[in-house]
C-alpha positions as CSV (number, residue, x, y, z in Angstrom):
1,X,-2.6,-7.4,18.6
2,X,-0.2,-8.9,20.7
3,X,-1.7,-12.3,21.4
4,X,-5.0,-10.0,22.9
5,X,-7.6,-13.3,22.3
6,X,-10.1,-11.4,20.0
7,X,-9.6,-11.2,16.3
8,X,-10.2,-7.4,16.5
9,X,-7.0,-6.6,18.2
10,X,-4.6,-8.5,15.5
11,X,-3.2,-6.7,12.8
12,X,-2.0,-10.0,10.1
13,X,0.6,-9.0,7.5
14,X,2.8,-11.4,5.6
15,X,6.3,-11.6,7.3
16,X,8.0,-11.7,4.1
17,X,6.3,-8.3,2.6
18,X,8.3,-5.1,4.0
19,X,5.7,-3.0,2.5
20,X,2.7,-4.5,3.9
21,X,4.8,-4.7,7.6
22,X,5.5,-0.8,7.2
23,X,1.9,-0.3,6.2
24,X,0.6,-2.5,9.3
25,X,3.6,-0.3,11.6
26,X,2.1,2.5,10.0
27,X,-1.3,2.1,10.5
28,X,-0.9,1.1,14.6
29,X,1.0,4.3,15.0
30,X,-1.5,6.3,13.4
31,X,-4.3,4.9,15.5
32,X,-2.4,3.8,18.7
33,X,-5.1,6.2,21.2
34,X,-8.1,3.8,20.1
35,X,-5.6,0.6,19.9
36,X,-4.9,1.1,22.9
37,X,-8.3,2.3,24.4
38,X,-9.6,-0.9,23.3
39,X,-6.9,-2.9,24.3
40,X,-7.5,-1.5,27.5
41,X,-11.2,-2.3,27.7
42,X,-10.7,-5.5,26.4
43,X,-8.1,-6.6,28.9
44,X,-10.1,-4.9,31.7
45,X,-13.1,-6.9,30.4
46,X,-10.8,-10.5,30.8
47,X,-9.4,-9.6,33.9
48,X,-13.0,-8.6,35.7
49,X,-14.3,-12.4,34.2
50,X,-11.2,-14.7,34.6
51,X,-8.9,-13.5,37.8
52,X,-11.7,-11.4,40.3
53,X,-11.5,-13.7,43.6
54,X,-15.3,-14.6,42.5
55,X,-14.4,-15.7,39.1
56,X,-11.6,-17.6,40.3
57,X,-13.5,-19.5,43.3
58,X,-16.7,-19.9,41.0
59,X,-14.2,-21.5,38.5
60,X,-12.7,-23.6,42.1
61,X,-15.8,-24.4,43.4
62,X,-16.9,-26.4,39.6
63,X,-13.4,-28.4,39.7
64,X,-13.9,-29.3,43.3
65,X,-17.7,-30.6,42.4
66,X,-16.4,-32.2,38.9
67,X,-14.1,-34.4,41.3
68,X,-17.0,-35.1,43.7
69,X,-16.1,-33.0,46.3
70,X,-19.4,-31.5,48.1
């Protein structure tokens, strides 16, 4: 949902189809504690492996050896 990168988060409906947006609306608001529970996770998840000084230095330290730096 949201651009969240797994499949799990996305709720698809067909822009043209009021119903089916209402139904889509309608269905977030009536499960928005566990969307946002496992949004929550989710983006804790990303955060801990992408942007943690380790991650990010890890991530440093490959470019800087992919360039031939030692």
């Amino acid at each position: 949902m949201f651009g969240a990168r797994s499949v799990d988060f996305l709720l698809w409906v067909k822009p043209e189809d009021t119903g089916e947006l209402l139904r889509g609306l309608q269905c977030c608001m009536d499960h928005h504690r566990e969307l946002i529970d496992r949004c929550s996770r989710e983006n804790y998840r990303i955060v801990l492996e992408n942007y943690t000084w380790d991650a990010v230095a890890g991530k440093y330290l490959e470019y800087l050896k992919s360039i031939g730096v030692k």
